[in-house]
C-alpha positions, 0 to 999 in steps of 0.5 A: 500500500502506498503511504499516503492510504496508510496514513489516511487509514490510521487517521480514520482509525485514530478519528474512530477511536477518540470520537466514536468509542466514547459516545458509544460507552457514554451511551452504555453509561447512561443506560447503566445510570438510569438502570441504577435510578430504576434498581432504587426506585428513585423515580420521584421526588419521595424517593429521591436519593443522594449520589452516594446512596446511588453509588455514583460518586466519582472515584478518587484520583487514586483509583481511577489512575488504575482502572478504565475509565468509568465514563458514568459520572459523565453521563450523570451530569449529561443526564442532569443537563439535560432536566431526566435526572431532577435535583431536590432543594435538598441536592438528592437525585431522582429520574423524572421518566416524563423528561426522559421520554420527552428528550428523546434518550429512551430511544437510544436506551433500552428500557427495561 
């Protein structure tokens, strides 16, 4: 192959590898997120949570040094952003399933 098509397919590769994979695990996380809101039946403000109740805190430094990246508490922000996750007064969280709906997300989540 000449090296001009090499180069041009690493620079695919490397375009698919920085932009593609991370949407695509985002994704993952944001189905996982919303499986964890629905596990604890935080789906209202009666039943609203804290993010350590939740277990989506982020991990320290130190951990995520050794581990993969953990691409879920992006997707929580994301989540929050975008109105499906509410905050109380009180800093609890919650899945508002009617925002959920009416965003658009739940067709690229499966629902459970």
């Amino acid at each position: 192959m000449p090296p001009t098509v090499t180069l041009i397919l690493l620079m695919v590769i490397l375009l698919v590898l920085v932009f593609v994979i991370p949407i695509i695990r985002i994704r993952s996380a944001m189905k996982a997120v919303i499986g964890i809101f629905r596990k604890n039946n935080a789906t209202s403000i009666e039943n609203a949570r804290t993010q350590e109740e939740l277990r989506l805190n982020p991990k320290p430094l130190w951990e995520r040094l050794f581990t993969i990246r953990d691409f879920k508490p992006q997707a929580l922000r994301m989540l929050i952003d975008s109105k499906v996750v509410q905050v109380t007064e009180e800093g609890k969280l919650y899945l508002s399933e009617e925002s959920l709906a009416a965003s658009g997300l739940d067709r690229f989540i499966n629902r459970h």
